[in-house]
C-alpha positions in Angstrom: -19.4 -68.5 6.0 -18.5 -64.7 5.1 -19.9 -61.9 7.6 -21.4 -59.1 6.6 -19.5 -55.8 7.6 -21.0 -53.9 10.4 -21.7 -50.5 8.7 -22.1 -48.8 11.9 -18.7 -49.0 13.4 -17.6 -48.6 10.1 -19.1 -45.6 9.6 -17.8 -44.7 12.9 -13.9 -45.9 12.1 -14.1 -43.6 9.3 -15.8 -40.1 10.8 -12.9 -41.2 13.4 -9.9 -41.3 10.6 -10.9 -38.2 9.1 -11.6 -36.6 12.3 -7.9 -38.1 13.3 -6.3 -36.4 10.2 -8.2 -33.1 10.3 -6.4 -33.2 13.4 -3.0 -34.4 12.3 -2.6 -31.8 9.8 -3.7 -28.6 12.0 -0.6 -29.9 14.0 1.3 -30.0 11.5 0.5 -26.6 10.3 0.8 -24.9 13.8 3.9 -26.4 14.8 5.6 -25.8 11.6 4.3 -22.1 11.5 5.6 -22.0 14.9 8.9 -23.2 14.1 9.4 -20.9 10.8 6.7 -18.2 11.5 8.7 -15.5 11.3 10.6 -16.6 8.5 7.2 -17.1 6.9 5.9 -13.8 7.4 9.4 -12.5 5.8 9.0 -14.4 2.8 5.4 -14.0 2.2 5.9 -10.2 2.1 9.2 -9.7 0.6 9.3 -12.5 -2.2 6.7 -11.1 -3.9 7.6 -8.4 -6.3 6.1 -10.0 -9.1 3.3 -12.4 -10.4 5.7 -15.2 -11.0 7.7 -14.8 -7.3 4.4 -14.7 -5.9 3.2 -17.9 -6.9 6.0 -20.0 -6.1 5.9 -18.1 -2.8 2.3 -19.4 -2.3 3.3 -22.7 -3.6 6.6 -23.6 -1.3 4.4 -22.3 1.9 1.7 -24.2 1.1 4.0 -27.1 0.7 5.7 -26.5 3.9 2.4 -25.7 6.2 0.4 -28.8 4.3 -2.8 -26.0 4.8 -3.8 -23.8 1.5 -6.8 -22.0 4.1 -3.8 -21.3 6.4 -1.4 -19.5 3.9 -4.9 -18.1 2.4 -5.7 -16.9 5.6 -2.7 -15.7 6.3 -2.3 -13.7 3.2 -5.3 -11.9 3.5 -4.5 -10.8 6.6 -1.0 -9.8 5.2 -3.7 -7.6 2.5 -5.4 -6.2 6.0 -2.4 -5.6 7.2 -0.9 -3.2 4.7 1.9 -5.7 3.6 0.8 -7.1 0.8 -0.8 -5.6 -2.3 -4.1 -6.5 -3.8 -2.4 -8.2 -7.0 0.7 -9.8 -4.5 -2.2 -11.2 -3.0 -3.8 -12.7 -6.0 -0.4 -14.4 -7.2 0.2 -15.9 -3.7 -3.2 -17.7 -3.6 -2.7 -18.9 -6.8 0.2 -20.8 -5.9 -0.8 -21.9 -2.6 -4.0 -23.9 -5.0 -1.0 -25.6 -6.7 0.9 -26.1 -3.2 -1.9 -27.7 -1.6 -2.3 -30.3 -4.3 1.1 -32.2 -2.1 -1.7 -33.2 0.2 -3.7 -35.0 -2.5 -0.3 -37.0 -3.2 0.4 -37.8 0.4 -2.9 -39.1 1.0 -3.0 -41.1 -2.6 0.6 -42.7 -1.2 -1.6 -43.4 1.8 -3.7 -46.0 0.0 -0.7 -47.3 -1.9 2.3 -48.1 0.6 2.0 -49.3 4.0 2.3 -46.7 6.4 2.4 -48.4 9.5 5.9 -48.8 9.5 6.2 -44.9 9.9 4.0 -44.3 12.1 4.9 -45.7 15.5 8.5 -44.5 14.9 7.1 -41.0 14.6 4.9 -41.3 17.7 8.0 -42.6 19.7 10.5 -40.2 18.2 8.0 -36.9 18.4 7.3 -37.9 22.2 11.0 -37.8 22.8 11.3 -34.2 21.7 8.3 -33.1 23.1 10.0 -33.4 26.4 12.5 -31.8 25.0 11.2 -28.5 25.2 14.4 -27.2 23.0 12.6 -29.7 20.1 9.2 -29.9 21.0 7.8 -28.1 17.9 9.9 -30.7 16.0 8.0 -33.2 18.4 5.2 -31.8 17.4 4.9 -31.9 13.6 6.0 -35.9 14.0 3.2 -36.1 16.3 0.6 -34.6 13.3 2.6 -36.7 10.4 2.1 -39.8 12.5 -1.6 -38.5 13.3 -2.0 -38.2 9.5 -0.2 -41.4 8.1 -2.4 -43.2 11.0 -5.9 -41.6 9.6 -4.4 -42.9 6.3 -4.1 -46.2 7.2 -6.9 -46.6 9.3 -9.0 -45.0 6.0 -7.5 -47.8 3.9 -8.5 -50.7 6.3 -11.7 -49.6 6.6 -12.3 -49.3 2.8 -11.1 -53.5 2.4 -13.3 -54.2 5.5 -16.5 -52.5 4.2 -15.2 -54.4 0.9 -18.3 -52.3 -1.1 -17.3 -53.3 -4.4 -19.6 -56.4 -3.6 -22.1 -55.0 -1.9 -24.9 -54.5 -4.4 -27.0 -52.1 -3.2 -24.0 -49.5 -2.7 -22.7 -50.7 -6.3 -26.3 -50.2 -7.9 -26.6 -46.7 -6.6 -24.2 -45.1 -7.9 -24.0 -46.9 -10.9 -27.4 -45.4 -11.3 -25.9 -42.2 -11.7 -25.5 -41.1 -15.7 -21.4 -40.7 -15.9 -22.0 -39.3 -19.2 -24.1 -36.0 -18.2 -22.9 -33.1 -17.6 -25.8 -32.8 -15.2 -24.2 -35.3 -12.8 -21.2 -34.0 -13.0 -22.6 -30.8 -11.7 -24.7 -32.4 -9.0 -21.4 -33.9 -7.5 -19.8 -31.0 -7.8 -22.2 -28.8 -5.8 -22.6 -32.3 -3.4 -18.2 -31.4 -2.8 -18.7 -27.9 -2.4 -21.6 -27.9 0.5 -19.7 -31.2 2.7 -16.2 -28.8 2.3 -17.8 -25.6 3.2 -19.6 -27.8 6.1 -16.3 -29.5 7.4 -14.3 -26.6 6.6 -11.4 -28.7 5.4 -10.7 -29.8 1.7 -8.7 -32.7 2.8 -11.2 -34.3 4.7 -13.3 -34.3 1.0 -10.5 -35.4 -0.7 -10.0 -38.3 1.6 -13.7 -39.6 1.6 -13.3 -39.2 -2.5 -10.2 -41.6 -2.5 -11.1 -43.8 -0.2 -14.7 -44.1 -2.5 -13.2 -44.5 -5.4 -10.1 -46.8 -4.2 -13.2 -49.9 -3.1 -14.4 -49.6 -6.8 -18.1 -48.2 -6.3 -17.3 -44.5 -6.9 -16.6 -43.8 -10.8 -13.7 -41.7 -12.0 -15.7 -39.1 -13.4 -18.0 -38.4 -10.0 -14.9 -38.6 -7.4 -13.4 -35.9 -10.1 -16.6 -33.8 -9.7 -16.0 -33.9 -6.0 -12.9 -32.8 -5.9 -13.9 -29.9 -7.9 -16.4 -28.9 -5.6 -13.8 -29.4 -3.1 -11.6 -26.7 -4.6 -14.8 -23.9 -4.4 -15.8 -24.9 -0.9 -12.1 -24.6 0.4 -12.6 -21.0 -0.6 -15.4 -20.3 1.9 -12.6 -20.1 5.5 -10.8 -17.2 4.1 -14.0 -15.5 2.7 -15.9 -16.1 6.3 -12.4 -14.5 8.0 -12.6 -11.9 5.8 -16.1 -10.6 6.7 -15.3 -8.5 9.4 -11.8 -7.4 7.9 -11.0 -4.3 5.4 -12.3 -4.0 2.1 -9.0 -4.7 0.4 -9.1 -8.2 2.6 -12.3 -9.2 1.7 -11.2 -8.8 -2.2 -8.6 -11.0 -1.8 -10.7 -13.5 -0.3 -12.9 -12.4 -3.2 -10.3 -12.8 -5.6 -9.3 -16.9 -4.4 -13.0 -17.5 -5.2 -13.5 -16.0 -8.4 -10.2 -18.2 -9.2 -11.7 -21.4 -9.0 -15.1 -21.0 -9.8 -13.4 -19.8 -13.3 -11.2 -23.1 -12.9 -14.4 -25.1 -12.9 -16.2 -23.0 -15.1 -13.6 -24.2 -18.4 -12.8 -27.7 -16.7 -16.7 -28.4 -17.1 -16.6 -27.5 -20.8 -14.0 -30.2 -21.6 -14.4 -32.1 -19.0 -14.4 -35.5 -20.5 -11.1 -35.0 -22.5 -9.2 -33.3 -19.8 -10.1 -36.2 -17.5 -9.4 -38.9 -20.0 -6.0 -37.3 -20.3 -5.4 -36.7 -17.5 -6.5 -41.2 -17.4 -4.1 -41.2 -19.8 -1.1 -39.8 -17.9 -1.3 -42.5 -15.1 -1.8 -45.4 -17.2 -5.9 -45.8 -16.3 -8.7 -46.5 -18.8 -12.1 -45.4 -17.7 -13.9 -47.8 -19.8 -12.8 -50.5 -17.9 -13.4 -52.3 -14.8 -10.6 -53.4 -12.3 -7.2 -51.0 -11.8 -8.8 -49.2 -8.6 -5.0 -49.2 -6.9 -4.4 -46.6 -9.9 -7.9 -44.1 -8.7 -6.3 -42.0 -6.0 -3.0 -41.2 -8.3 -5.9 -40.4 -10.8 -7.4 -38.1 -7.9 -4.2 -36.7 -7.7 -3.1 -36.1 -10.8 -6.3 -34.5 -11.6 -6.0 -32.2 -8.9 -2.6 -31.2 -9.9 -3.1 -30.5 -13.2 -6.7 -28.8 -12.7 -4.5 -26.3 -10.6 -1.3 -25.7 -12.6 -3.2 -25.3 -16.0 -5.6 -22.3 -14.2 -2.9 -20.9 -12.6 -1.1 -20.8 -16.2 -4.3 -19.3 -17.9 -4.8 -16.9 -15.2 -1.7 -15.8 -13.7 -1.3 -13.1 -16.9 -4.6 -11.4 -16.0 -3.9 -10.8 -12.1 -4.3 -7.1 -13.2 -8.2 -7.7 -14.4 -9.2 -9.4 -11.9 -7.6 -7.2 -9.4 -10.1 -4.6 -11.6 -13.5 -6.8 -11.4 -13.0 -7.7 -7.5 -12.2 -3.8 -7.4 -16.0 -3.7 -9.3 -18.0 -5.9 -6.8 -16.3 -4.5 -3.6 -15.9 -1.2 -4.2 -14.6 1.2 -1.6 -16.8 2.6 1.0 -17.4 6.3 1.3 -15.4 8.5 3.9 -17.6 8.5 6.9 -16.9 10.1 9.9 -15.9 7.7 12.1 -18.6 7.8 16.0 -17.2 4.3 17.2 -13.4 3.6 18.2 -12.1 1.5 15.8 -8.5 -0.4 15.7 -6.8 0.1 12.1 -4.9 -3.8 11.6 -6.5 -5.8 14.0 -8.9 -8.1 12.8 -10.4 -10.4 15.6 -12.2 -12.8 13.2 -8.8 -13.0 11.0 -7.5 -14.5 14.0 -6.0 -18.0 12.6 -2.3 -18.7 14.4 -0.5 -16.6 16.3 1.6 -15.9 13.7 -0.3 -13.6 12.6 -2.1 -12.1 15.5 1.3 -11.2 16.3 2.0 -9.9 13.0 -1.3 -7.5 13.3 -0.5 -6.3 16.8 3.2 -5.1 15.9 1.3 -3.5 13.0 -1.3 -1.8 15.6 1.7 -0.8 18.0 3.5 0.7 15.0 -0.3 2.8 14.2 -0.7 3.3 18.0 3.1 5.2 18.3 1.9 6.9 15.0 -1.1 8.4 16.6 0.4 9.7 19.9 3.4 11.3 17.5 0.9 13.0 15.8 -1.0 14.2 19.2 2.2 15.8 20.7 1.8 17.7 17.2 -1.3 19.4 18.2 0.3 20.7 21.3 3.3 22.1 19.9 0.8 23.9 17.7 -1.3 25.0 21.1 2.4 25.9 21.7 2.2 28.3 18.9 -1.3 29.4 19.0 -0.6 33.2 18.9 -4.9 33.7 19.5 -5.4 32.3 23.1 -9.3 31.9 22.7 -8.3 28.9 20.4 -6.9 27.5 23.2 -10.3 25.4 24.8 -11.0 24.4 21.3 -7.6 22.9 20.6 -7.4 21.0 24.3 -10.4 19.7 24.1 -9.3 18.4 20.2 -6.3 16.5 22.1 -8.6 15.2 25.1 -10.2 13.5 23.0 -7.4 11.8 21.2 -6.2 10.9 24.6 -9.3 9.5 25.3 -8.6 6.9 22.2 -5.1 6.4 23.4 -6.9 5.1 26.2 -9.2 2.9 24.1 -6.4 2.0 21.9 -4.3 0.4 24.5 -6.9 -1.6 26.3 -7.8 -3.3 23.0 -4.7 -4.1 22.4 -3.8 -5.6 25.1 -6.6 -7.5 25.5 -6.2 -9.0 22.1 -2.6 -10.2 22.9 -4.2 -11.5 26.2 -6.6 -13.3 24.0 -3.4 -14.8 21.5 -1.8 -15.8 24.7 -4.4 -18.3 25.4 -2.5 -20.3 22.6 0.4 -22.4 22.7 2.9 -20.1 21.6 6.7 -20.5 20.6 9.3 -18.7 23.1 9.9 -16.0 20.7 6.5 -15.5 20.3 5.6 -14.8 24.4 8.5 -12.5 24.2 6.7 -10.1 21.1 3.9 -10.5 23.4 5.6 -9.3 26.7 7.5 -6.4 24.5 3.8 -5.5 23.0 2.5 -5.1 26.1 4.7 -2.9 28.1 5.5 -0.5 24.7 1.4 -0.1 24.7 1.4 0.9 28.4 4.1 3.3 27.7 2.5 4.8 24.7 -0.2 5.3 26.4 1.4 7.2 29.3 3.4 9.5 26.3 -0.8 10.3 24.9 -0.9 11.3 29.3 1.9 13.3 28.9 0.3 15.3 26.1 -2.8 16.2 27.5 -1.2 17.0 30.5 0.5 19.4 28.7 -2.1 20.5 26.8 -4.1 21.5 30.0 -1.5 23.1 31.3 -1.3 25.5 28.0 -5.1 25.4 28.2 -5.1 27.2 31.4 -3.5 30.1 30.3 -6.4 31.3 29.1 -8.6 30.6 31.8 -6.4 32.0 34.6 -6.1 35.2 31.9 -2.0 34.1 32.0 0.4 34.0 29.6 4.4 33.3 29.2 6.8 35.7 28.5 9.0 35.6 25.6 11.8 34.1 27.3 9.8 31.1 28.9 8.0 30.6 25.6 11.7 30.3 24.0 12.8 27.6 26.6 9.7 25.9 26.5 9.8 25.3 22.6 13.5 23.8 23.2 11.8 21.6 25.4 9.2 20.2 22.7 12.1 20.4 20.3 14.5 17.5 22.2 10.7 15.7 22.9 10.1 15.8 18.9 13.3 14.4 18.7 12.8 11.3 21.0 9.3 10.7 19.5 11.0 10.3 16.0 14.0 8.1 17.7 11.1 6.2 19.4 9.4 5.6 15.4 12.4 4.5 14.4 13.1 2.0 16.8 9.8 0.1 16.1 10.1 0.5 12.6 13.9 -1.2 13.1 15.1 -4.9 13.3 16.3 -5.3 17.2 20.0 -6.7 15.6 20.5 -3.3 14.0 18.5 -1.1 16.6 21.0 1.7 18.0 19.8 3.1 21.0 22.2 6.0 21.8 21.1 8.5 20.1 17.6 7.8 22.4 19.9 7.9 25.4 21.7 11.3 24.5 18.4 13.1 24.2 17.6 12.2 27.6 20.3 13.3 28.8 20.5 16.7 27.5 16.4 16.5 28.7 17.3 16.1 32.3 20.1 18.3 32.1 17.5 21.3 30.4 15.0 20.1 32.8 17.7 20.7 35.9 18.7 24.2 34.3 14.8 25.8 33.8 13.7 24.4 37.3 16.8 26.5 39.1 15.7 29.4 36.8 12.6 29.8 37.0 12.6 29.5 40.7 15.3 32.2 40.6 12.5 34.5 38.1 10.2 33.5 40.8 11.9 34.9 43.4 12.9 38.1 41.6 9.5 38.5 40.5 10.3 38.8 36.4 6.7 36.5 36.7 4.1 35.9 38.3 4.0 32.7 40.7 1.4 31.0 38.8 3.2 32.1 35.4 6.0 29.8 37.2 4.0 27.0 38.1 2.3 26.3 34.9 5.9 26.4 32.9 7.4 24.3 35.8 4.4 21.7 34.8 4.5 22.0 31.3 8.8 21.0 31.4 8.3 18.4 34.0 5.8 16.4 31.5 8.1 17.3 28.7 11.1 15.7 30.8 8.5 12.3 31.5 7.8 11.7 28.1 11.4 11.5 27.4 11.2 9.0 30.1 8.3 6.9 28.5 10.1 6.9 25.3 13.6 5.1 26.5 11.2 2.8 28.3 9.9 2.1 24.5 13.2 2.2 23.3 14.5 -0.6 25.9 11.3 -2.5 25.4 12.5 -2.9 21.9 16.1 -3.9 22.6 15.3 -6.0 25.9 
């Protein structure tokens, strides 16, 4: 006497599968983004340099991270972050569509081959070099590969035990469905989109697609609709990370949409002879029964060739629709900015730390930037031959202190906020650096309003310097100019081909000035060339000059430590 399948824990084995390989593949992706990061970052923004490069750059990362959302993601941060270009962009996320199309054959071999044999190897082996802390990201990814092939298997079991191909009711409902209408179609395609923007993970669609049309009850033609939908609603993670970002982010996020609603958009006109070929290809006839161990190649196949054939009608007009995402997201208008506001960072872009790390260097780099361009406004207090400008001008670098101030708090507290991850070694180390170069930046933006008040004063204790101290003074800010531009270049430099004595020598020649005007001006002090007070405020002014020099080799050494 047969038994009827309990649909209940069935239905529970499966949300547990897919919920098993959402899982296993997010491991995968961290610990293999944790493993090459770096190397990801480099190749994402260097092999680029034209619409062909850029594709197969977007296609061997999304091979390698098994995640199109995560090399989306990342690439539009990349766009936020000033390193790639609107049309880079574009070509990358064209080829990470084709890269992520692997997954579709991974999962199809899933219903095809036996697993099992792989994974409780992996799960032995990946425990091994977890303990291994040398290995453990290695570890790692078998763990997620394991996680994945076991979701797999477990999907595959459950389909035979459900066994719906004789279960009439589930047979009669979809056969209910008119294959032959384009109306259908489009209801199963809007039915993929809304369950992948919901789950937020194209695989999971894919996977309830084969794993329907592998038992028989799903036709061909409706699992193809869903995975159409699928490849529209795995557009909406990097449009909801780009909400918050930059204009030029949110058009790339733009752009990967616009992509494949044009991919459906020509699919659905010749639908039923690009899906018989592609029937055709893998040996399957739709109009008849039987062959379901052939559907998920089908799937597969399908998926691939939806996405290499768009790619190839698009990949020559990267340049218009760079101009119609430029049309429907046009730049804002220059506003004054009221509200502090960091330039790279983009708290919702947030994905790995990859690229929270990526942004933060990116801020640093802005942050030295800013303070480089505040010790400019008091060598031109310095110069200020009209001493009423003098309030004016303090109070213009007060307030950029004041941001300095703001700047390094939210930094800081964004790398506290990566740190909460697991990171690699290499990565806590970027963060340690990050953190002590912000609190020395920050001291250098000190240093110049300190000056600045100092020059300020002049003015309100009716002062002023003398030629001579004026002359030595500008000296001063002359070796501090220097460092600030030695200090640039060594965040702007790889550590392996940082050279740091050039920092050191203007130190030295600092302390050595510093030494030489304090004996002096106590000596003009004495003899009474100047007023006490005169002597006071220049003895100030040097001894800030001389502790930015300081905060600068602390930089430096951050860099090379």
């Amino acid at each position: 006497m047969e038994t009827s399948p309990n649909y209940f824990m069935a239905a529970m084995k499966v949300l547990g599968a897919l919920g098993l390989l959402i899982y296993g593949m997010r491991m995968m992706s961290e610990a293999l983004q944790k493993m090459v990061g770096p190397q990801l970052r480099h190749i994402l923004a260097r092999m680029t340099s034209n619409r062909l490069t850029g594709m197969l750059t977007g296609t061997a990362v999304t091979c390698a991270v098994q995640s199109s959302s995560a090399t989306t993601v990342m690439t539009v941060s990349f766009v936020s972050a000033g390193l790639l270009t609107l049309g880079q962009a574009i070509s990358v996320i064209m080829g990470a569509n084709i890269g992520t199309t692997l997954t579709a054959w991974i999962m199809s071999l899933g219903y095809n081959v036996d697993l099992t044999a792989v994974v409780f190897p992996a799960f032995f082996i990946g425990m091994l070099l977890i303990y291994k802390k040398r290995h453990r990201y290695v570890g790692d990814f078998l763990f997620g590969v394991a996680f994945l092939f076991l979701s797999l298997v477990m999907l595959s079991t459950t389909g035979h035990e459900l066994d719906l191909e004789h279960n009439e009711d589930v047979v009669r409902f979809f056969a209910s469905f008119d294959t032959s209408s384009h109306w259908t179609i489009l209801i199963f395609l809007l039915i993929g989109t809304l369950i992948t923007c919901l789950v937020q993970s194209s695989a999971a669609v894919m996977a309830i697609t084969i794993l329907l049309c592998s038992t028989g009850v799903l036709p061909i033609y409706l699992g193809i609709a869903l995975v159409m939908g699928e490849n529209i609603g795995t557009t909406a993670t990097a449009n909801l990370a780009a909400l918050g970002a930059g204009t030029e982010a949110r058009r790339a996020a733009l752009a990967h949409l616009l992509f494949n609603v044009f991919g459906v958009f020509w699919v659905l006109i010749v639908f039923y002879p690009f899906v018989n070929m592609v029937c055709h290809l893998v040996g399957y006839d739709p109009s008849l029964s039987g062959q379901t161990e052939r559907l998920p190649v089908v799937l597969a196949m399908f998926h691939t060739c939806f996405n290499v054939t768009n790619t190839a009608l698009l990949i020559g007009f990267i340049p218009w629709m760079e101009r119609i995402v430029c049309w429907l997201l046009p730049s804002p208008k220059e506003i004054p900015q009221e509200k502090f506001r960091l330039q790279y960072i983009q708290a919702n872009l947030v994905q790995t730390p990859e690229i929270a790390v990526l942004q933060a260097q990116k801020e640093v780099k802005a942050f030295a930037t800013r303070v480089h361009s505040m010790f400019a406004m008091v060598s031109k207090m310095l110069d200020e031959t009209d001493s009423k400008n003098l309030p004016e001008q303090y109070a213009q670098v007060e307030n950029q202190e004041n941001l300095t101030d703001q700047t390094e708090i939210a930094i800081a507290r964004y790398l506290e906020h990566v740190s909460d991850d697991h990171l690699s070694d290499e990565t806590k180390a970027k963060i340690r650096e990050m953190l002590r170069i912000v609190g020395e930046l920050e001291s250098i933006g000190d240093s110049c309003r300190n000056m600045a008040r100092t020059l300020s004063r002049q003015e309100e204790l009716n002062l002023s310097f003398d030629k001579e101290n004026q002359t030595q003074m500008r000296a001063m800010m002359g070796l501090c100019e220097a460092a600030l531009g030695q200090m640039e270049v060594a965040l702007n430099s790889r550590r392996s081909t940082l050279d740091t004595r050039e920092t050191y020598r203007i130190e030295h020649e600092m302390n050595q000035m510093r030494q030489k005007l304090r004996t002096d001006n106590i000596a003009a002090v004495s003899d009474q060339r100047y007023d006490y007070a005169v002597g006071t405020l220049f003895d100030d002014f040097v001894g800030e000059c001389e502790k930015l020099g300081n905060y600068v080799v602390n930089v430096v050494q951050a860099r090379t430590a």
